[in-house]
Every structure is written in C-alpha cells, then in structure tokens.
C-alpha positions in Angstrom: 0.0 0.0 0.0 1.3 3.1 -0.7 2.4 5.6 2.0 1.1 8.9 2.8 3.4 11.8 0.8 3.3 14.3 3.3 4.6 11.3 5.7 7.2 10.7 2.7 8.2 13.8 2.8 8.5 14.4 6.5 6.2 17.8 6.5 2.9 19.0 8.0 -0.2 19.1 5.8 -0.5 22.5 5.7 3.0 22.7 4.7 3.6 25.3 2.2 5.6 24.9 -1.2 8.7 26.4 -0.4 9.0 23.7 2.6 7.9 20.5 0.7 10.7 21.9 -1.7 13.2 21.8 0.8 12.2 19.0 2.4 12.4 16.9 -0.8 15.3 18.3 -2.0 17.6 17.6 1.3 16.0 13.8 1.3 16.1 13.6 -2.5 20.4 14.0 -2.1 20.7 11.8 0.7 19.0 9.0 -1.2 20.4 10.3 -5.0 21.2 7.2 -7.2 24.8 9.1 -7.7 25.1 8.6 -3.5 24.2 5.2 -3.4 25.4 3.8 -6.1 24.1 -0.2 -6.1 21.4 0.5 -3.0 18.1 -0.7 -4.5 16.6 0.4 -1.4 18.2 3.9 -1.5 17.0 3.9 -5.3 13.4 2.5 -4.5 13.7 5.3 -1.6 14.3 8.3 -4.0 11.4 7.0 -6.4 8.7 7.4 -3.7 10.4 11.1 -2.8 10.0 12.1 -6.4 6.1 10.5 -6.6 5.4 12.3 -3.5 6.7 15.4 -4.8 5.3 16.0 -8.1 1.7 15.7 -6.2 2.0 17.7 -3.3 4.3 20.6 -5.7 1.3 20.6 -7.9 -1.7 22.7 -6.7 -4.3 20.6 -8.2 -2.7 17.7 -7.9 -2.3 18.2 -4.3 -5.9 19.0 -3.4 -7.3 16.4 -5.0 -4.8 14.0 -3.2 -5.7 15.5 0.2 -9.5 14.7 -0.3 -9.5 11.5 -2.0 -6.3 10.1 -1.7 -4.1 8.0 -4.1 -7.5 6.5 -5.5 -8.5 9.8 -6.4 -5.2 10.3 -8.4 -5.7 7.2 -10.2 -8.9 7.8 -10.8 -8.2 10.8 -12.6 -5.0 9.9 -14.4 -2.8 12.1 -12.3 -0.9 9.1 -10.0 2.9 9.2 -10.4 4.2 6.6 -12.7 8.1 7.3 -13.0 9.4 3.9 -15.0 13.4 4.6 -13.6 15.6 6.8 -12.2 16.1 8.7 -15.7 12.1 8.7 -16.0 12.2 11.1 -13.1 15.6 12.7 -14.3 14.0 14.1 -16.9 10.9 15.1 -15.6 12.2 17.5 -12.8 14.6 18.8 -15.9 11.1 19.7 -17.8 10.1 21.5 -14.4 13.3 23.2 -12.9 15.3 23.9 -16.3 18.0 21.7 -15.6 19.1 18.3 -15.9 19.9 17.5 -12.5 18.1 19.2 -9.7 20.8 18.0 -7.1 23.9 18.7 -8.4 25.3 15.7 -9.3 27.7 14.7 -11.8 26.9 10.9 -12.0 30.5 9.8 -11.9 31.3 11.2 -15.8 28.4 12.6 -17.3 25.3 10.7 -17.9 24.0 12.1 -20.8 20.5 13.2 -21.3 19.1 10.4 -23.9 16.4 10.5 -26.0 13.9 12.7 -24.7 10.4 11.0 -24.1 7.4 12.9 -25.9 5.2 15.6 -24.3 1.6 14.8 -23.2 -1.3 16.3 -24.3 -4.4 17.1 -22.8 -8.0 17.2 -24.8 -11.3 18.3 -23.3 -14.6 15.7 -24.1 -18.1 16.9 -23.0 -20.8 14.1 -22.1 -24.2 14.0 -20.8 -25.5 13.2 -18.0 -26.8 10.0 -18.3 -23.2 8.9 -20.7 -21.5 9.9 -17.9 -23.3 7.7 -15.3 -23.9 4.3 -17.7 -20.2 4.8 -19.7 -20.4 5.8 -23.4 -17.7 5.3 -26.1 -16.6 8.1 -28.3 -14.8 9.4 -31.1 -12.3 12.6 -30.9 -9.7 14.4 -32.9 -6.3 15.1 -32.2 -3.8 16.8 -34.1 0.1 15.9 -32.9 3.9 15.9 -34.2 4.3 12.6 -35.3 8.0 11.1 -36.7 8.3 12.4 -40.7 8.1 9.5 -43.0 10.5 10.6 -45.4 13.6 10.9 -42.8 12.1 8.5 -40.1 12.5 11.2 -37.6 16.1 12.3 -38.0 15.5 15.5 -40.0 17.9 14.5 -42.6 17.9 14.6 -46.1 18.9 11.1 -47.7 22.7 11.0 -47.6 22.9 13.6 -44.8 24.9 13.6 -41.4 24.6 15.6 -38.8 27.7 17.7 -37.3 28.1 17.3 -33.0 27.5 20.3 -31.4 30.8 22.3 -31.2 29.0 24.1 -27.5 28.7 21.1 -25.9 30.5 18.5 -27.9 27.6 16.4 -28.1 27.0 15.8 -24.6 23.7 17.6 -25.3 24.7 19.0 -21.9 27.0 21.6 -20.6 27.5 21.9 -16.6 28.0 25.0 -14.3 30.1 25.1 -11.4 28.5 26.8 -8.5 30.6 26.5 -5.6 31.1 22.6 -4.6 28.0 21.6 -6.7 28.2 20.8 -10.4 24.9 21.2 -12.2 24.2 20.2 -15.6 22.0 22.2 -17.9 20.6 21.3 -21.3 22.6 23.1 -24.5 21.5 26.1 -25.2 22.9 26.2 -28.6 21.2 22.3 -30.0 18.4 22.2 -27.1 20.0 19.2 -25.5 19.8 17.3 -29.0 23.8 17.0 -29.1 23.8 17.5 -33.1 23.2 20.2 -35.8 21.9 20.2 -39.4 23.3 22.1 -41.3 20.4 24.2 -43.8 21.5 22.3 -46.7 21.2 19.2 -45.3 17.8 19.6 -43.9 14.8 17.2 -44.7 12.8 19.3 -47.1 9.5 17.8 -45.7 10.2 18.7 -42.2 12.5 21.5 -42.9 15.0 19.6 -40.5 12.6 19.2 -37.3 11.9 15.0 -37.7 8.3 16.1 -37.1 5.4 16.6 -38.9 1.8 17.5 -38.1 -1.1 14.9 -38.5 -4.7 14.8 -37.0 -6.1 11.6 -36.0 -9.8 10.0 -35.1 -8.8 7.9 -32.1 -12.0 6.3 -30.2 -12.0 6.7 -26.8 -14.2 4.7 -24.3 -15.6 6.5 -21.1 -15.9 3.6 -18.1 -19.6 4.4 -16.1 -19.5 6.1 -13.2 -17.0 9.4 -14.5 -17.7 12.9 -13.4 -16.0 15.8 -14.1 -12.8 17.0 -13.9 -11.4 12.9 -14.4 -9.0 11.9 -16.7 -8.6 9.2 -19.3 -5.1 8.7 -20.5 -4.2 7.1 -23.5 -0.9 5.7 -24.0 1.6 6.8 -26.7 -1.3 9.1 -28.2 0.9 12.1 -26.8 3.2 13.9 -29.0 6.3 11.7 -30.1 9.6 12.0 -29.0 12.8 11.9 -29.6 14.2 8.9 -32.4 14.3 5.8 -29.7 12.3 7.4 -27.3 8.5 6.2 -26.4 6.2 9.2 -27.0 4.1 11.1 -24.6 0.5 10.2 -23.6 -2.7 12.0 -24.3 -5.2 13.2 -21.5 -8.9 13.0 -22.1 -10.3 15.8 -19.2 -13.9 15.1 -19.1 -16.5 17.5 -18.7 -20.2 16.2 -18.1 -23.2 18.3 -18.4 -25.4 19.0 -15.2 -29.1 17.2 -15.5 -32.3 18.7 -15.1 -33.7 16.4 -12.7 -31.0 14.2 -11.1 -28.0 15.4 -8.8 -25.2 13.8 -7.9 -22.5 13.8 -4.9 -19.8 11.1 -5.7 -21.6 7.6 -6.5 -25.2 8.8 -5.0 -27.8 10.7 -6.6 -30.4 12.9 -5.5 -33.7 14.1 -6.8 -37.2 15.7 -6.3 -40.6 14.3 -7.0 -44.0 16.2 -6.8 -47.0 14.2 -5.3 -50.4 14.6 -5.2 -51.7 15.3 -1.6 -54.2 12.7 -1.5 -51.2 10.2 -2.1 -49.0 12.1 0.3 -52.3 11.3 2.7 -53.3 8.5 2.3 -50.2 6.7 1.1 -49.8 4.2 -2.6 -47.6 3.5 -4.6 -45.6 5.6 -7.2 -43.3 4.6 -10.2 -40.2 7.3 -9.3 -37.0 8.0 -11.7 -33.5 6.5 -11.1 -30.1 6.7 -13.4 -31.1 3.1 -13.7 -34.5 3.6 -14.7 -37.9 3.8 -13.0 -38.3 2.2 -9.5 -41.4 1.8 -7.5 -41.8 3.2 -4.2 -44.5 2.8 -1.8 -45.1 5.8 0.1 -46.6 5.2 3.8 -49.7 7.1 4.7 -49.4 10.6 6.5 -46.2 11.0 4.5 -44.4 14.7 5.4 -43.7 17.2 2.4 -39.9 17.1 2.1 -39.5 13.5 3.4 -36.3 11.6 1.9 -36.4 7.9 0.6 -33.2 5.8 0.4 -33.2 3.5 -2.3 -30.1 1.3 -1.7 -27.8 0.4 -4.8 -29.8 2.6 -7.7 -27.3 5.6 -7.3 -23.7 5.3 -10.1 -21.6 2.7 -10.5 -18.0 3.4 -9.0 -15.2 4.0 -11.3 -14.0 0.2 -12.4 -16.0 -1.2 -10.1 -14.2 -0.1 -6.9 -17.1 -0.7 -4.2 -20.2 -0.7 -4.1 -23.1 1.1 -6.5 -24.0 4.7 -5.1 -27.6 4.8 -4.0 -30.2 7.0 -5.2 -32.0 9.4 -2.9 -35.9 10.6 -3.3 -37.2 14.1 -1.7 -40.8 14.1 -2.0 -42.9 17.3 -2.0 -46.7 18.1 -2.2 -48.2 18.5 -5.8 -49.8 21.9 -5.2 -52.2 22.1 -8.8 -52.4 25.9 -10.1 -55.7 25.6 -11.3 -58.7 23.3 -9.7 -61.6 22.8 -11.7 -65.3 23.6 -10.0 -65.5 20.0 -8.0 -62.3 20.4 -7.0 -62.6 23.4 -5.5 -65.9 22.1 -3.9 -63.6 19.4 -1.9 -61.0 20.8 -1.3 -63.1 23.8 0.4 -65.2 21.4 2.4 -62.0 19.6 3.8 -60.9 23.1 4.6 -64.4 23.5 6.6 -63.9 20.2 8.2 -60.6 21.1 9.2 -61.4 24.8 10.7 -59.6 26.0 8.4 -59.9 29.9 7.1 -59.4 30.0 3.4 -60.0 32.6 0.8 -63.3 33.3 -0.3 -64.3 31.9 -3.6 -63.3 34.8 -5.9 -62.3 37.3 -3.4 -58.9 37.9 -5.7 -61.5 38.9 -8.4 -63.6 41.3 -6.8 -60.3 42.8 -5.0 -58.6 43.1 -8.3 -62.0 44.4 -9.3 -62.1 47.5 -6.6 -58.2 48.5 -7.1 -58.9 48.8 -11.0 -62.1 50.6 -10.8 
C-alpha cells in the first residue's frame, strides 16, 4: 500500500511549497542514485520522494490527493508513474530547467538520452446520463508525429549531422557553482547534441523530424465518471525523440449538469412532486433513477420534504471499486395551479372540516376588481 506523501516527505499538511521543496530536495540528495550507487533500497527510496513530490508541488494535484487520496489520483490519471531513475531525471529537468536538480555529476556525465514525448491534454463533454452508464466516443487530435521521409532524423537522404561544437555532443553543458556541479541542457542544439546544417535539412520537415497529423482515435468512457477525471491514453501524446517512447494524451472530461438528477460522488439525489391525497393516504408511485424507473411505496401521513433511500440505484463506482452509489428521493406536495369547480368544492369542504380559514371563492377577483375601478 502506498504511504502517505506528506509522511514521505516528513512535512505538516499545511506545509507550504517552499518547505515541501526543501524537504524533498535535502532527502532527494541523501538517497540520490549518484550517492548510493548499487542500494536498490536507497534507489526505491528516491522514487517514492519524487512521486510524492510531483503531487504535493502541484496545486491541483495536491488537493485532490488531500481529499481522496491515491485513488483519487488514479482515478483521474494524475498518480505518479516514473518507470526509472532517468524517467524522473527528466521530468524534474522539464520542471526546474535543468538536468539535475541535485547537483550531481553521476561519476562522468550521464547524458541526457532520447527525450520521451510531451503529453497532451484534450477536453470531451458528455451527458449526463453517458457519464453515469459509460459511453464510447470518437475525438480528434492533431500531434507531431515522426516524418516518414527521414524517419524522424530530420535529414535529407545521404545527410549527417555535425556534434554540437557548445557542448560537444554531450547535449549538456555543466555549471560550477561553488562545490555543486549542475548540468543544464545546450542552449545552442536544445540538449539534442547535433546540428543540421540548412543544406542538409529534410525538405519535408524543414529539418525538425516532425510533422503535423490529426487523427480520429476512439476513446471509451468507463460508467460512473464525473468531471474533472482523466482518461489517459498511452503513446497518443506527441512523439519523442528517435528511440524514445512518445508522450500520452489526456482525455479531461466534462459532463453536463441534469435537469432532474444530482449527484455527490456515487449517490444521486432528486425531487418528486406528489399529489396530496397520495401524500395522505399513502400508494404507490413509479419514481425516476439513473437506472431507470423504480417503484416506491409511500406510507400514509407522509411529510412534504420527506427523503427515501433507495439502496444500490445511485452510479456505478469507477472500475467497479465498491459498491453502487444509491439514489436518494425528496418528495414534496403536488400543489395544482388551477382546480376545476368539483375540486374546489372538496377541497373547500376539507378546509371547513378542518377549521380552516381560506380565501373566499373569488375574493382575488372582486379585489382586483375594486383596485382597478
């Protein structure tokens, strides 16, 4: 089971981000790969630092942690999922600007690699009812994908590229700063080690190894979503570098509110008029779920406002993690607007019955009557 970040990290919950910095940074050097070479554990100890801090550094990231947890990460395609050492290398170099955030040298210059392709993030709006029963559907997405006609290297047929003459390369040049040694990407090639010169220069891709496409992908939405959750599909990011896997592409859903039913995590909630004499006397009603129409027997002398439980007919939890949500039932008096003459006739005698003082019959006539006179 995984442990709790901020316990990871050694800082308070309300810890601000300038502390959960530090703190990771001071354990991230004591347990740095470069420190303990061939430690597994001291290696397996720096990957949960790094997991716990790219949640709690990231505002959204963090708040949805603190109320739901590491489910509610998963659930929404935001859980840490660093494959090695170099996975999380050069992720905090996308973040920070620099290769290595703790000044490290790595015993003669580990170079940077093939750099792994950025995600994407898409926006899909459902219904309601999609939403709660799962729904599959089709988007576009438009992404830098490798150029066919140089396979990604950028180069005309025949071509070679020249090394870097800045950084020799290494893709990587490295600043001393007192006792600390921090490596930075090139900023003459970008960290790509190489140049092409104009001539040589795949005329396609003018040189990049990219070009855009846009591409139908189908994407199926599990029951139970809500907004704000995340579908991630794997490798549909943009691609990366020759020999590197590409980035994955996030589907952010956004589902459309419902004019009857409500919803608060797996339950849902709604409001069904009456008739008095059923609120009265009590019967039975056929009453609206997500899951369809359930029947409900109300008891007599039922309260306007009363609440009915109906256990299991709420949503279905995310891939089935626990039980179904159940669906809640407010019911309220049917007041009609308009009664016709035998209505009127009862529901005036049951006033009389009742001692109660009612409105003469068309007192709001003649009084409208007099004030327009």
């Amino acid at each position: 089971m995984a442990r709790d970040y901020y316990e990871v990290l050694g800082v308070a919950r309300d810890a601000d981000g300038p502390t959960i910095k530090k703190a990771y940074r001071k354990l991230a050097v004591q347990f740095h790969p470069d420190r303990n070479p061939d430690n597994p554990e001291a290696t397996a100890k720096f990957k949960e630092l790094s997991e716990a801090y790219e949640v709690l550094q990231n505002v959204e990231k963090r708040q949805i942690y603190d109320r739901f947890g590491h489910d509610g990460l998963r659930g929404r395609g935001f859980e840490p999922n660093f494959t090695d050492v170099g996975d999380i290398l050069s992720h905090f170099s996308e973040i920070f600007g620099f290769g290595d955030l703790f000044g490290f040298n790595g015993g003669g210059g580990r170079g940077r690699g093939p750099r792994r392709g950025a995600d994407l993030e898409v926006h899909l709006r459902l219904e309601f009812i999609d939403a709660v029963k799962g729904v599959t559907r089709d988007i576009q997405v438009t992404r830098n994908v490798h150029c066919t006609t140089c396979n990604g290297s950028g180069l005309k047929d025949g071509a070679s590229p020249a090394k870097c003459a800045t950084c020799a390369g290494q893709g990587q040049v490295i600043q001393q700063q007192g006792f600390l040694r921090i490596r930075t990407a090139c900023p003459v090639c970008h960290g790509e080690g190489r140049s092409i010169a104009p001539a040589d220069r795949c005329a396609d891709c003018n040189g990049s190894g990219h070009t855009h496409t846009t591409e139908t992908l189908s994407v199926t939405v599990p029951p139970g979503v809500d907004s704000g959750m995340q579908l991630r599909l794997v490798g549909k990011g943009e691609v990366g570098d020759p020999g590197a896997p590409p980035g994955n592409l996030f589907v952010t859903l956004d589902v459309e509110p419902h004019n009857l039913f409500k919803r608060d995590g797996p339950d849902t909630y709604c409001t069904i008029p009456v008739p008095y004499a059923l609120m009265c006397l009590g019967g039975d009603i056929d009453v609206p779920t997500v899951q369809g129409e359930e029947r409900l027997s109300i008891p007599p002398g039922c309260d306007s406002g009363k609440v009915f439980k109906l256990t299991g007919k709420g949503i279905e939890r995310v891939n089935g993690r626990g039980p179904r949500g159940d669906h809640h039932v407010q019911l309220v008096v049917d007041v009609p607007k308009r009664l016709s003459p035998e209505e009127e006739k009862l529901v005036r005698d049951l006033a009389a019955m009742q001692g109660h003082h009612v409105n003469e019959k068309g007192f709001w006539k003649d009084l409208f009557a007099k004030l327009t006179s």
